[in-house]
PAKOL-598339 format. One record per residue (C-alpha): y, z, x; residue number from 1. Coordinates in nm, 3 decimals. Layout:
residues N
<node><north>Y</north><up>Z</up><east>X</east><seq>NUM</seq></node>
...
END
This chain:
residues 321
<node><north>11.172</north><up>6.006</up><east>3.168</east><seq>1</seq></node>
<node><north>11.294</north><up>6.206</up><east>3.433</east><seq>2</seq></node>
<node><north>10.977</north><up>6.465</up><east>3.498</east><seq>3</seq></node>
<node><north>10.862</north><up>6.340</up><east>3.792</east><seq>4</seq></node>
<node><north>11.188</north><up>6.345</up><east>3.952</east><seq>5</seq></node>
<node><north>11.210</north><up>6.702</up><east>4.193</east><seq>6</seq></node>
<node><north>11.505</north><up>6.924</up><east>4.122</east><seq>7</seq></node>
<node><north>11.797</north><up>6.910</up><east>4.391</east><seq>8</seq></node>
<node><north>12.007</north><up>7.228</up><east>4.475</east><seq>9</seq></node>
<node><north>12.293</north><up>7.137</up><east>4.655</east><seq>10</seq></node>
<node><north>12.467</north><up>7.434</up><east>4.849</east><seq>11</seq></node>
<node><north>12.836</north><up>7.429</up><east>4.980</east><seq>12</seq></node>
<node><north>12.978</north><up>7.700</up><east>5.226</east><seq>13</seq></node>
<node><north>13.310</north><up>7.751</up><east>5.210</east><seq>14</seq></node>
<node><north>13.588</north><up>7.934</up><east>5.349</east><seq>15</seq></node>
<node><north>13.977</north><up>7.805</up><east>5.333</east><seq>16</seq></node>
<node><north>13.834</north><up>7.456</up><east>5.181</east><seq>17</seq></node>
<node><north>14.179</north><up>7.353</up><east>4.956</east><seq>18</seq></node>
<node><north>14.240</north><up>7.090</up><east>5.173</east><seq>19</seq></node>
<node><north>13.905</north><up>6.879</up><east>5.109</east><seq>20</seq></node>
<node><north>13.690</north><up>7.053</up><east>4.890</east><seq>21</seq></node>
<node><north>13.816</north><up>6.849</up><east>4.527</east><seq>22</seq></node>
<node><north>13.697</north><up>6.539</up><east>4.704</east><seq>23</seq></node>
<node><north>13.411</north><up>6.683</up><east>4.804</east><seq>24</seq></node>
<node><north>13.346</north><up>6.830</up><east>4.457</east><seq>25</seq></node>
<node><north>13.422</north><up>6.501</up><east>4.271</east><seq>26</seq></node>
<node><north>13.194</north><up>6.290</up><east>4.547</east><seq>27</seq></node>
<node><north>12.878</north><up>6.512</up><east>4.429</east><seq>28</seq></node>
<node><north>12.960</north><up>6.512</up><east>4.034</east><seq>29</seq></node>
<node><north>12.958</north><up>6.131</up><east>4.073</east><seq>30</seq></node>
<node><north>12.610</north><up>6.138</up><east>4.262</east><seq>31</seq></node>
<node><north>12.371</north><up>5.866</up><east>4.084</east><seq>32</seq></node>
<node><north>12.123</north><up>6.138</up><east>3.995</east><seq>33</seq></node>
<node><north>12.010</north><up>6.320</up><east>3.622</east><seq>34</seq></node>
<node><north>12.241</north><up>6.584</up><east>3.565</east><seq>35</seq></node>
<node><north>11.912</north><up>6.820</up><east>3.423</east><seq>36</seq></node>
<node><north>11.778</north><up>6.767</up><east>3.771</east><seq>37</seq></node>
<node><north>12.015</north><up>6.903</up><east>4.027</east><seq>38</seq></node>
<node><north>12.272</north><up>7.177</up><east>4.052</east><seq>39</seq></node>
<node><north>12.586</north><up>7.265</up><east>4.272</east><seq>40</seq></node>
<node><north>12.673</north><up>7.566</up><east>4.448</east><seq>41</seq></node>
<node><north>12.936</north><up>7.684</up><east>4.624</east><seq>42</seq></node>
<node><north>12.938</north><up>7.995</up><east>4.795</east><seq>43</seq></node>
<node><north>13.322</north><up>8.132</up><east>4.937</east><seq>44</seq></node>
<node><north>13.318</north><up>8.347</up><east>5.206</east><seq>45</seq></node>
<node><north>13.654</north><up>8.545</up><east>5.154</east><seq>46</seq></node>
<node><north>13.877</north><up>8.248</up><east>5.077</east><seq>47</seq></node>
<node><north>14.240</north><up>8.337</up><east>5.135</east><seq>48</seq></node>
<node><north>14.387</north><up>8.010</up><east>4.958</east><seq>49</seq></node>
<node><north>14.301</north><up>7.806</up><east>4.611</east><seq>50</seq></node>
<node><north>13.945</north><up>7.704</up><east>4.734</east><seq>51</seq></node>
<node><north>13.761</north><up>7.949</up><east>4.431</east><seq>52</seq></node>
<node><north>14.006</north><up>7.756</up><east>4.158</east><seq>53</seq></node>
<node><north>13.934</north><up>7.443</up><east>4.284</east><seq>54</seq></node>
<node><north>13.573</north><up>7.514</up><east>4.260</east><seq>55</seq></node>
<node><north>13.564</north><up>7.668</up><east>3.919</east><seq>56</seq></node>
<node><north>13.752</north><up>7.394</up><east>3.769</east><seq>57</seq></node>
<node><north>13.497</north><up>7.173</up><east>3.884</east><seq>58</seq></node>
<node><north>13.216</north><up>7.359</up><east>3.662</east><seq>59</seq></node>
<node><north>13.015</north><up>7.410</up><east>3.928</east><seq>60</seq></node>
<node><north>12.811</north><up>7.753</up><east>4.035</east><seq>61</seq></node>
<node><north>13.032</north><up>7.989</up><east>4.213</east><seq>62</seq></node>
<node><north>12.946</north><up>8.296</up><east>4.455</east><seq>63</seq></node>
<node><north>13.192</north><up>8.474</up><east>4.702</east><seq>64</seq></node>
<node><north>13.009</north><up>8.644</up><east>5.015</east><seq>65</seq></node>
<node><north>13.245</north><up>8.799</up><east>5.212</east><seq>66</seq></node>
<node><north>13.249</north><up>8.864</up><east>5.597</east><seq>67</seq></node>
<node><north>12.918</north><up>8.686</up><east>5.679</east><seq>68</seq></node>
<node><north>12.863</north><up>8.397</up><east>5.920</east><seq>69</seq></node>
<node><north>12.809</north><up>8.057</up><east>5.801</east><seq>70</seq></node>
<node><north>12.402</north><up>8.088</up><east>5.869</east><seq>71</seq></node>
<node><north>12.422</north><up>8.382</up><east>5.581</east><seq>72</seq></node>
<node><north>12.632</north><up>8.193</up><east>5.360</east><seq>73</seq></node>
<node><north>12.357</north><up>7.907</up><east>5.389</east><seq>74</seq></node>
<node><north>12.097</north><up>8.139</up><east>5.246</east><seq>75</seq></node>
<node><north>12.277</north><up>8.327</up><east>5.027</east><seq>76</seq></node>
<node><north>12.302</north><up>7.995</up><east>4.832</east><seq>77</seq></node>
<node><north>11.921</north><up>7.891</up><east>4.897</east><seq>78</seq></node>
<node><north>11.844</north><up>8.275</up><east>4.750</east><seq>79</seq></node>
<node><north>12.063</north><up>8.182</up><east>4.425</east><seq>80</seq></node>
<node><north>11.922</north><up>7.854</up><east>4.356</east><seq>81</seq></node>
<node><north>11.600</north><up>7.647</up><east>4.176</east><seq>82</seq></node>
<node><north>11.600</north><up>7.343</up><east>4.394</east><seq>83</seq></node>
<node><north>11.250</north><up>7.246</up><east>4.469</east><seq>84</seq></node>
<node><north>11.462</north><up>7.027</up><east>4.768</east><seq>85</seq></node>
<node><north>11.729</north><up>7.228</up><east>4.905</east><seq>86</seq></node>
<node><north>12.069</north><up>7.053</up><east>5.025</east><seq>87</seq></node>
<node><north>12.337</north><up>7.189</up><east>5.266</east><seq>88</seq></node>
<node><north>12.656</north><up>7.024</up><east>5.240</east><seq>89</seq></node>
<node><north>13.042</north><up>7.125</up><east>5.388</east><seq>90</seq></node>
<node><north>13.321</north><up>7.171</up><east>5.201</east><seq>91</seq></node>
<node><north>13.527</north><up>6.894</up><east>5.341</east><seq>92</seq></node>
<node><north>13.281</north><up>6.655</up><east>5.340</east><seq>93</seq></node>
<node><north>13.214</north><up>6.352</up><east>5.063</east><seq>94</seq></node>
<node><north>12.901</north><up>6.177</up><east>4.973</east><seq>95</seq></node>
<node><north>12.867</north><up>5.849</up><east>4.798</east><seq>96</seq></node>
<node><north>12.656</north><up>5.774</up><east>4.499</east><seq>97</seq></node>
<node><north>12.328</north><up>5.695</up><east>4.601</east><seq>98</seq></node>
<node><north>12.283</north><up>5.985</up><east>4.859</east><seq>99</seq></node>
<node><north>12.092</north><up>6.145</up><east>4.660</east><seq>100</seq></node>
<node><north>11.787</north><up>5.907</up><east>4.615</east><seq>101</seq></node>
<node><north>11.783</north><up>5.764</up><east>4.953</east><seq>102</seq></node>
<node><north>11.724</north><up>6.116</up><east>5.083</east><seq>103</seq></node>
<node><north>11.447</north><up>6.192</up><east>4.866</east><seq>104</seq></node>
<node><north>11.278</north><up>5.845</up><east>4.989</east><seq>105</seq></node>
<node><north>11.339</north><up>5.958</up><east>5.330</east><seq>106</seq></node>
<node><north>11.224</north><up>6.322</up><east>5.256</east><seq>107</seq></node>
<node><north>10.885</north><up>6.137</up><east>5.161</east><seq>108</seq></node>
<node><north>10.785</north><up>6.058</up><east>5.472</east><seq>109</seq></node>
<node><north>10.911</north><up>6.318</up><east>5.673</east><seq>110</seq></node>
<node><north>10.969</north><up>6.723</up><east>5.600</east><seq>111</seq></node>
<node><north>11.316</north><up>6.763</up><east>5.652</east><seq>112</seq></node>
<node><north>11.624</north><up>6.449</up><east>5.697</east><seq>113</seq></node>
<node><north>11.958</north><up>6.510</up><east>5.828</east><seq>114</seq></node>
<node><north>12.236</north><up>6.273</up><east>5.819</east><seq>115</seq></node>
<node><north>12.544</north><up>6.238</up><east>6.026</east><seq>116</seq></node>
<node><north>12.915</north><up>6.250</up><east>6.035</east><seq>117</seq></node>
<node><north>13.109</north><up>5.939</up><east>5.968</east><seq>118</seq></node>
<node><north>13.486</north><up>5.896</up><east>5.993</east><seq>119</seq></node>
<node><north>13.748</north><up>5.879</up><east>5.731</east><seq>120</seq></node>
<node><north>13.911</north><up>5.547</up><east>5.701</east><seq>121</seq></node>
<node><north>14.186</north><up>5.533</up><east>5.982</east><seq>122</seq></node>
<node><north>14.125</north><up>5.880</up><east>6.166</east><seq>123</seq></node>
<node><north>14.363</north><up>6.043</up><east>6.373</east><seq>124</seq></node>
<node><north>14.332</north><up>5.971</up><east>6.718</east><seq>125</seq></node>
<node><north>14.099</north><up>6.286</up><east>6.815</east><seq>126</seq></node>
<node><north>13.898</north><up>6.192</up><east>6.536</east><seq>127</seq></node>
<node><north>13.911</north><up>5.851</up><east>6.682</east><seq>128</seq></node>
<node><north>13.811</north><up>5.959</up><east>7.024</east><seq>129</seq></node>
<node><north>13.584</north><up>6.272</up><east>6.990</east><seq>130</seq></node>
<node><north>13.371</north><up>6.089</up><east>6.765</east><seq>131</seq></node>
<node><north>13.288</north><up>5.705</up><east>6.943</east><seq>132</seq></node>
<node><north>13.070</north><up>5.555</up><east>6.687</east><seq>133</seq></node>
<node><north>13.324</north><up>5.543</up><east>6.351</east><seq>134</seq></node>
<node><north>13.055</north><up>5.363</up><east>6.122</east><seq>135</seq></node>
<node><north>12.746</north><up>5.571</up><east>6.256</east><seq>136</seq></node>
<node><north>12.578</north><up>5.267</up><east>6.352</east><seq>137</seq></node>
<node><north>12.580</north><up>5.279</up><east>6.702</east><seq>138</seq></node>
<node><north>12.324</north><up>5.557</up><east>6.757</east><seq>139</seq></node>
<node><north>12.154</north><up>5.837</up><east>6.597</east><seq>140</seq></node>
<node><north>12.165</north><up>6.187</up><east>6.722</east><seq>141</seq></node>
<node><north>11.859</north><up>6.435</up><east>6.717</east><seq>142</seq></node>
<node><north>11.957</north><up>6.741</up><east>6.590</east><seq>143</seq></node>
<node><north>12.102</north><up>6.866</up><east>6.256</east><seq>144</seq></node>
<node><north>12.450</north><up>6.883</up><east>6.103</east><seq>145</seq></node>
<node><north>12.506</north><up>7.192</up><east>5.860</east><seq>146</seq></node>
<node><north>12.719</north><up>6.934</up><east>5.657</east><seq>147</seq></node>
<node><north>12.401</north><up>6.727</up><east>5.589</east><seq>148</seq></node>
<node><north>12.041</north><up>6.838</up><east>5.520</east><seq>149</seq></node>
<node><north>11.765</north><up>6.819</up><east>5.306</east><seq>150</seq></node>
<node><north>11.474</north><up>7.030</up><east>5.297</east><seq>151</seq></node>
<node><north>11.183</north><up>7.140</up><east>5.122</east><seq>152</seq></node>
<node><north>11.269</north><up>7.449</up><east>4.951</east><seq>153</seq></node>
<node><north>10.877</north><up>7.597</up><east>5.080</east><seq>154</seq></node>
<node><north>10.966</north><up>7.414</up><east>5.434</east><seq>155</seq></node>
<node><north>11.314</north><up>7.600</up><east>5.437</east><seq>156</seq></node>
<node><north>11.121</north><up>7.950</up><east>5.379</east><seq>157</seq></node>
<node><north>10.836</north><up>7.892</up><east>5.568</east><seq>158</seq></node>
<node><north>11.025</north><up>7.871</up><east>5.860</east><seq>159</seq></node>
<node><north>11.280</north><up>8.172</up><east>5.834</east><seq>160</seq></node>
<node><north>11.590</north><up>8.026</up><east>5.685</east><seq>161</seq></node>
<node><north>11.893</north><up>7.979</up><east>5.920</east><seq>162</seq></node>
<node><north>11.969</north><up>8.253</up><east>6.158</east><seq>163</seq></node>
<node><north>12.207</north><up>8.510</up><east>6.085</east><seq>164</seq></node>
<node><north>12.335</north><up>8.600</up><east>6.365</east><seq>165</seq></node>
<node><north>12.485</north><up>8.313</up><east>6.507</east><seq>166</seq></node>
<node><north>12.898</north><up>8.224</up><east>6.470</east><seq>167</seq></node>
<node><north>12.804</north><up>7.855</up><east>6.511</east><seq>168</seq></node>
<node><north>12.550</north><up>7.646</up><east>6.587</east><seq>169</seq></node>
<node><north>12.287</north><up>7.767</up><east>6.328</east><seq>170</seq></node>
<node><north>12.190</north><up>7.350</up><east>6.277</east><seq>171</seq></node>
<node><north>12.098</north><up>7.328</up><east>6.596</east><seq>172</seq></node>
<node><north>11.871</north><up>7.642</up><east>6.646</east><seq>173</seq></node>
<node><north>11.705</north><up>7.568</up><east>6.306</east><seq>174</seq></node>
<node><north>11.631</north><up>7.191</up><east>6.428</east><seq>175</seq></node>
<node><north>11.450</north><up>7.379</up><east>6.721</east><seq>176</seq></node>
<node><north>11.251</north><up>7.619</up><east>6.525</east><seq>177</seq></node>
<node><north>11.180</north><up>7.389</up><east>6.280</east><seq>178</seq></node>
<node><north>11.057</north><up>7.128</up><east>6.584</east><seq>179</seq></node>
<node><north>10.854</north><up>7.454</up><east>6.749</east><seq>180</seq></node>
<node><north>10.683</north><up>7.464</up><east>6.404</east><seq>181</seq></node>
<node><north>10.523</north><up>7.132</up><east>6.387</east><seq>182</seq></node>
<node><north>10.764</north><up>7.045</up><east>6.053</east><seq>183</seq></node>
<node><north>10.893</north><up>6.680</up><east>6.114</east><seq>184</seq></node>
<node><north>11.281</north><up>6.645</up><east>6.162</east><seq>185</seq></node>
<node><north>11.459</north><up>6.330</up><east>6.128</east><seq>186</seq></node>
<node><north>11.841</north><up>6.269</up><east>6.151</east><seq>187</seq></node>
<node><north>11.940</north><up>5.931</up><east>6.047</east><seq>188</seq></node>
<node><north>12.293</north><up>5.720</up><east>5.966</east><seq>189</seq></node>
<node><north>12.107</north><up>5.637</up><east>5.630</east><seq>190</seq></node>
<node><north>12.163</north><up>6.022</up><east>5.507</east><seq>191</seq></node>
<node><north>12.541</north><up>6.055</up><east>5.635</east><seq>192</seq></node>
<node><north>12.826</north><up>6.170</up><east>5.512</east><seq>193</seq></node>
<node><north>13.189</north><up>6.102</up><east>5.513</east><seq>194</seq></node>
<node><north>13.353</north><up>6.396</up><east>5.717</east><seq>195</seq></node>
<node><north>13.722</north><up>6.481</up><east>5.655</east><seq>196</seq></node>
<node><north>13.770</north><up>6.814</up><east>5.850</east><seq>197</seq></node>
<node><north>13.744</north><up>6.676</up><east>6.178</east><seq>198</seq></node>
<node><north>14.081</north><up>6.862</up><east>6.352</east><seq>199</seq></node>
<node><north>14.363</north><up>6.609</up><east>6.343</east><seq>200</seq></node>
<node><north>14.536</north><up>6.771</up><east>6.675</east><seq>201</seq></node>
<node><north>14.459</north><up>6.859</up><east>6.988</east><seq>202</seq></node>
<node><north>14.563</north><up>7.203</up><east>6.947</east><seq>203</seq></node>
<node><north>14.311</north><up>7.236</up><east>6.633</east><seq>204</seq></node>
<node><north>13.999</north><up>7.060</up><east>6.841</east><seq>205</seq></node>
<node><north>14.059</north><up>7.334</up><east>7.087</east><seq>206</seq></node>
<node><north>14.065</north><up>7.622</up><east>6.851</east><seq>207</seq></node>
<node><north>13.773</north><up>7.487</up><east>6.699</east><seq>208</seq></node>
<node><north>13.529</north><up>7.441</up><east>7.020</east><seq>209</seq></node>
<node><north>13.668</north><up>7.820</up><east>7.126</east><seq>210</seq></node>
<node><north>13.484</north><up>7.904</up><east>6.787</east><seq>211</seq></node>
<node><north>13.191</north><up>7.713</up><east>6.827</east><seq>212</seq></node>
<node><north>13.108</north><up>7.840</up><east>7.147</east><seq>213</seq></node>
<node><north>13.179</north><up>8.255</up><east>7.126</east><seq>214</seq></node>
<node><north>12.815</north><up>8.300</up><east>7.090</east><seq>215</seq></node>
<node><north>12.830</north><up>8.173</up><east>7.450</east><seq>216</seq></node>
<node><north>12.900</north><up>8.513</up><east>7.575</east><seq>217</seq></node>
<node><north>12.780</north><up>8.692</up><east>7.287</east><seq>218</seq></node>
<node><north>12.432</north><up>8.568</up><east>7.378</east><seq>219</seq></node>
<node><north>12.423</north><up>8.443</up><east>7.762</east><seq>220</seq></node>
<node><north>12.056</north><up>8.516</up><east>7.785</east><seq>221</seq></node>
<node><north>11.982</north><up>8.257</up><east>7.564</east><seq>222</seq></node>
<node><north>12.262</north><up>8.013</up><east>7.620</east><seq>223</seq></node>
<node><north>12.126</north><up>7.906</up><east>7.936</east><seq>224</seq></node>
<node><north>11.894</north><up>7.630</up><east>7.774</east><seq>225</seq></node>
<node><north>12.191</north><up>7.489</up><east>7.663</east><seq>226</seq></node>
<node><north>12.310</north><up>7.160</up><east>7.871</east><seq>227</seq></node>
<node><north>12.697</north><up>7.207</up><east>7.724</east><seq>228</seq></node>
<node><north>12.683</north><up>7.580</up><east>7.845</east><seq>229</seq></node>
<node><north>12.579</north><up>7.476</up><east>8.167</east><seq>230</seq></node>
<node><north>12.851</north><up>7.203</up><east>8.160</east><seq>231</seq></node>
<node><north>13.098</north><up>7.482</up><east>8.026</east><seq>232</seq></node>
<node><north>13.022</north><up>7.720</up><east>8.316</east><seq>233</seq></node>
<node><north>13.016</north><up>7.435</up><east>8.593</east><seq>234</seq></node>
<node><north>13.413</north><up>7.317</up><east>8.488</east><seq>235</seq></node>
<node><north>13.444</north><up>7.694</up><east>8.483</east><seq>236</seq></node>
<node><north>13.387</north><up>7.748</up><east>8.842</east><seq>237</seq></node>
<node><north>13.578</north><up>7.413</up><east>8.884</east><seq>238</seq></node>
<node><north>13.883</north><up>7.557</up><east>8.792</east><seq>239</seq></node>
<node><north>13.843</north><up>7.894</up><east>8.985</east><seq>240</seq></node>
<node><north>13.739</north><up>7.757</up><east>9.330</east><seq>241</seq></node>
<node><north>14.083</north><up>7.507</up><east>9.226</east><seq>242</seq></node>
<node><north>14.315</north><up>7.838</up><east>9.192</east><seq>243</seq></node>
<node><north>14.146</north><up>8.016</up><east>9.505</east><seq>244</seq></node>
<node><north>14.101</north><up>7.678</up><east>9.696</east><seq>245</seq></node>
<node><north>14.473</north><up>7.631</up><east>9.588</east><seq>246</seq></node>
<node><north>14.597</north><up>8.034</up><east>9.775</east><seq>247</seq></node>
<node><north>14.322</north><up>7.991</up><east>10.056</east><seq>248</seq></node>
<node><north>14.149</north><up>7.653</up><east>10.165</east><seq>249</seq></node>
<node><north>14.204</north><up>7.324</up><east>10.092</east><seq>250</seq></node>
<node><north>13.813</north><up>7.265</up><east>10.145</east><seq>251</seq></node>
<node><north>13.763</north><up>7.486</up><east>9.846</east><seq>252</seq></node>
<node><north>14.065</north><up>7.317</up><east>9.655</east><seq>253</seq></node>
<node><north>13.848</north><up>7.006</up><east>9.694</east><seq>254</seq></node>
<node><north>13.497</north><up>7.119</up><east>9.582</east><seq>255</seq></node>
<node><north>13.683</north><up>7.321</up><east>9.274</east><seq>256</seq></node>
<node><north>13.909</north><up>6.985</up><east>9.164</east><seq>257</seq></node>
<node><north>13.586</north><up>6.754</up><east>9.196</east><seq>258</seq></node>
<node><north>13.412</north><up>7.010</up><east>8.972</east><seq>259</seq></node>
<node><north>13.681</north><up>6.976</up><east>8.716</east><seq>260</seq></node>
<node><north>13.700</north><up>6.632</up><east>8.732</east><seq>261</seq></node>
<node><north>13.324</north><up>6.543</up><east>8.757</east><seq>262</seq></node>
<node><north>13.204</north><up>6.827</up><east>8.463</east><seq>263</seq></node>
<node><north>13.415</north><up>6.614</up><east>8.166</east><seq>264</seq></node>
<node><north>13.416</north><up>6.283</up><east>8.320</east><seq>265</seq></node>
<node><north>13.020</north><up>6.318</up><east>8.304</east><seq>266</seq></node>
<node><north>13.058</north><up>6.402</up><east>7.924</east><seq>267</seq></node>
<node><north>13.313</north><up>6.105</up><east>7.901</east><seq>268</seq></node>
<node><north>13.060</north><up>5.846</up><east>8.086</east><seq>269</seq></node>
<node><north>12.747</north><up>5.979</up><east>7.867</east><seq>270</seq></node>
<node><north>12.941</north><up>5.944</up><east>7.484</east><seq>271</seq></node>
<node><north>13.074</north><up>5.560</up><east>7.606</east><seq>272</seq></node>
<node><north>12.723</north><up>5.467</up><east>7.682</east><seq>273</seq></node>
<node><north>12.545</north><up>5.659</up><east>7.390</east><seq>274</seq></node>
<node><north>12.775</north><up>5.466</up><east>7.191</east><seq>275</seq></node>
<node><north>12.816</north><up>5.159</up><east>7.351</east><seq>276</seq></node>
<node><north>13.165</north><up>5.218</up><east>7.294</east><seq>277</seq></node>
<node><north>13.415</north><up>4.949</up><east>7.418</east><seq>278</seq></node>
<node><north>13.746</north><up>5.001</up><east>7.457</east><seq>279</seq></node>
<node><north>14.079</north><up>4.962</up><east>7.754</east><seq>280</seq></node>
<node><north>14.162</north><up>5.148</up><east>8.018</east><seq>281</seq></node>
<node><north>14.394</north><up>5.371</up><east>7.784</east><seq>282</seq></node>
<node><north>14.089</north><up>5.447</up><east>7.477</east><seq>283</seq></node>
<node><north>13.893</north><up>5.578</up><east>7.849</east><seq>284</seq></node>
<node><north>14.191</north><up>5.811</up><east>7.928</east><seq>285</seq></node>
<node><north>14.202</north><up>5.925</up><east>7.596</east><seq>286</seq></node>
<node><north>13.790</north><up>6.004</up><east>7.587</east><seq>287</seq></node>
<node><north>13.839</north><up>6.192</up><east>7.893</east><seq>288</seq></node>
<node><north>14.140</north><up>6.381</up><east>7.779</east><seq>289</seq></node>
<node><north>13.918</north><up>6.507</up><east>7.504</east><seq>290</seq></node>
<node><north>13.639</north><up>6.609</up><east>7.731</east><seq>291</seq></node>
<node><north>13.884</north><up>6.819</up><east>7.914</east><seq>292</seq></node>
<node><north>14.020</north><up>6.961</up><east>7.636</east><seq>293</seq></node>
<node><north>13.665</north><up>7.046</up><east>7.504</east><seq>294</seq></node>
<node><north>13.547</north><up>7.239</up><east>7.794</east><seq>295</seq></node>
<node><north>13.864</north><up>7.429</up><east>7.803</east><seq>296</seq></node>
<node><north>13.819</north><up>7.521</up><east>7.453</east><seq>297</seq></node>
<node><north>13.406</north><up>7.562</up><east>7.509</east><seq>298</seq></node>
<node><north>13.534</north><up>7.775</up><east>7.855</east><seq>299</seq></node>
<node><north>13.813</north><up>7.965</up><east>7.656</east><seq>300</seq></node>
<node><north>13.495</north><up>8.053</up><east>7.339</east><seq>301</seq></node>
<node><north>13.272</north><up>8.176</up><east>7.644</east><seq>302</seq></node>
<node><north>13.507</north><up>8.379</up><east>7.790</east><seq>303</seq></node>
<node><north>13.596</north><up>8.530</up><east>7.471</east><seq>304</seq></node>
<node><north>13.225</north><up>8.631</up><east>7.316</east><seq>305</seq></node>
<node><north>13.200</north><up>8.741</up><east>7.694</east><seq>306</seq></node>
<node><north>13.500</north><up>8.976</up><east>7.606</east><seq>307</seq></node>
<node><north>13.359</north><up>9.071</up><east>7.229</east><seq>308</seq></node>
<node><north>13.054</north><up>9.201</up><east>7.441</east><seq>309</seq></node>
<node><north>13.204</north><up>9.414</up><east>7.643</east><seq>310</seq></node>
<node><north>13.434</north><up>9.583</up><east>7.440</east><seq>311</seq></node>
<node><north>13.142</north><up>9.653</up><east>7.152</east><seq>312</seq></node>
<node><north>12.915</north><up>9.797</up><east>7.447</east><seq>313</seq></node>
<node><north>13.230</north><up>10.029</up><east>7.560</east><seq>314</seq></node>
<node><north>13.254</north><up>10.132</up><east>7.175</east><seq>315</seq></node>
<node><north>12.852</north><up>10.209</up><east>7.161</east><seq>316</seq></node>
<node><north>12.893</north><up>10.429</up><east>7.446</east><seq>317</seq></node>
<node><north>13.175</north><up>10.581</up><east>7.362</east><seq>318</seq></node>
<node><north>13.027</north><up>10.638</up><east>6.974</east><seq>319</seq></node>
<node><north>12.745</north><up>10.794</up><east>7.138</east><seq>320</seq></node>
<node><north>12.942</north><up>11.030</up><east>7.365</east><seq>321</seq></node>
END
């Protein structure tokens, strides 16, 4: 009855997932798919908290890869599966019932779907502000989420798996190959998922843009075709002409505070129309307060993979005498 349904592997990365991961666990046990035809897979990456319980008492397949990036992880589970349609999922994210089956109708016509991230039901006010379009139905973005793909298992290989190397940002560069290949890409609202691990402070966003963007300075040569790096390393001069303008010229003071302003207010203007967001004079403050506090965090990850390289380039030279 079911034979000429494909089999679905469905892989979850995880690392400190305690929080989320039972509802993410119980969303994916409850999809509206045979049993016989798809599996679930998590794979821990050095899990200092009740994540690997939480997973085992869920009966699903469990792997721990220690002290490899998320990209790794990612194949790791495609390596350890029999999915003829492979599925990347996060930890803290839920799915509803018929997720399933609509992406395989969408995978039909195209070689690889992607969904987006929807908000929980009242969201902090980050949440609220970082991400402008709560029900997804404003607009659709172009590039992949890690939290949401599915792919062709022969697609997936064919093109060289996620890259390895990266801290963050693997969706994004895999998109692009995948694009460079000739393999059709399409992200739609119709393939989204509920995402719960959004940070709930302000203090959390900015830890986690510092770690999105460390390959920033890790890998400068190729971050320049990036429009946020750019962004990143205009507010960055901002705020250095502002300190020097500040001990030495008001003319400079100027040029460096219009930088700052102008970098995240340009962000801020581009999400609100994107979105078609509408909201007072207080929801704009609050867009542009996260803009800030995104470059600072995006400035701050830069800055530090800048630091990372130098250090390991001291250590090579001093290893090699």
């Amino acid at each position: 009855m079911n034979t000429g349904l494909p089999s679905v592997s469905i892989i979850i990365p995880t690392f400190n997932e305690e929080e989320y991961l039972s509802n993410c666990l119980r969303s994916v046990k409850s999809i509206d798919y045979p049993n016989e035809k798809y599996e679930v897979i998590v794979v821990d990456n050095g899990s200092e908290d009740s994540t690997l319980e939480i997973a085992r008492s869920y009966g699903v397949k469990v792997y721990v890869k220690e002290n490899i990036k998320v990209g790794a992880v990612r194949n790791f589970g495609a390596e350890n599966s029999y999915g003829d349609v492979l599925v990347f999922l996060d930890g803290d994210c839920v799915v509803d019932k018929g997720w399933i089956r609509r992406g395989l109708e969408l995978l039909d016509n195209n070689s690889v779907v992607g969904g987006q991230y929807f908000l929980r039901e009242n969201p902090y006010w980050v949440e609220k502000y970082w991400i402008l379009n709560p029900d997804g139905a404003s607009y659709e973005t172009s590039s992949l989420v890690g939290g949401c793909i599915m792919i062709r298992r022969d697609d997936f290989l064919k093109v060289g798996r996620f890259n390895e190397s990266l801290n963050s940002g693997e969706d994004s560069e895999l998109t692009h190959r995948l694009r460079r290949s000739g393999v059709n890409v399409r992200v739609t609202r119709q393939f989204s998922v509920t995402h719960l691990g959004y940070p709930t402070s302000l203090t959390g966003f900015v830890k986690r843009q510092i770690w999105h963007s460390i390959d920033y300075g890790l890998h400068t040569e190729k971050s320049f075709k990036d429009k946020i790096f750019i962004l990143t390393s205009f507010y960055g001069f901002g705020l250095i002409f502002s300190v020097v303008g500040l001990l030495t010229s008001a003319k400079l003071l100027l040029i460096g505070l219009a930088l700052a302003l102008i970098c995240p207010a340009s962000l801020s203007v581009k999400r609100i129309r994107r979105s078609k967001y509408k909201g007072s004079l207080k929801d704009v403050f609050s867009i542009f307060l996260i803009d800030n506090a995104y470059l600072w965090g995006r400035l701050a990850g830069l800055l530090s993979g800048l630091l990372m390289r130098v250090r390991s380039r001291k250590g090579e030279k001093y290893f090699r005498g």
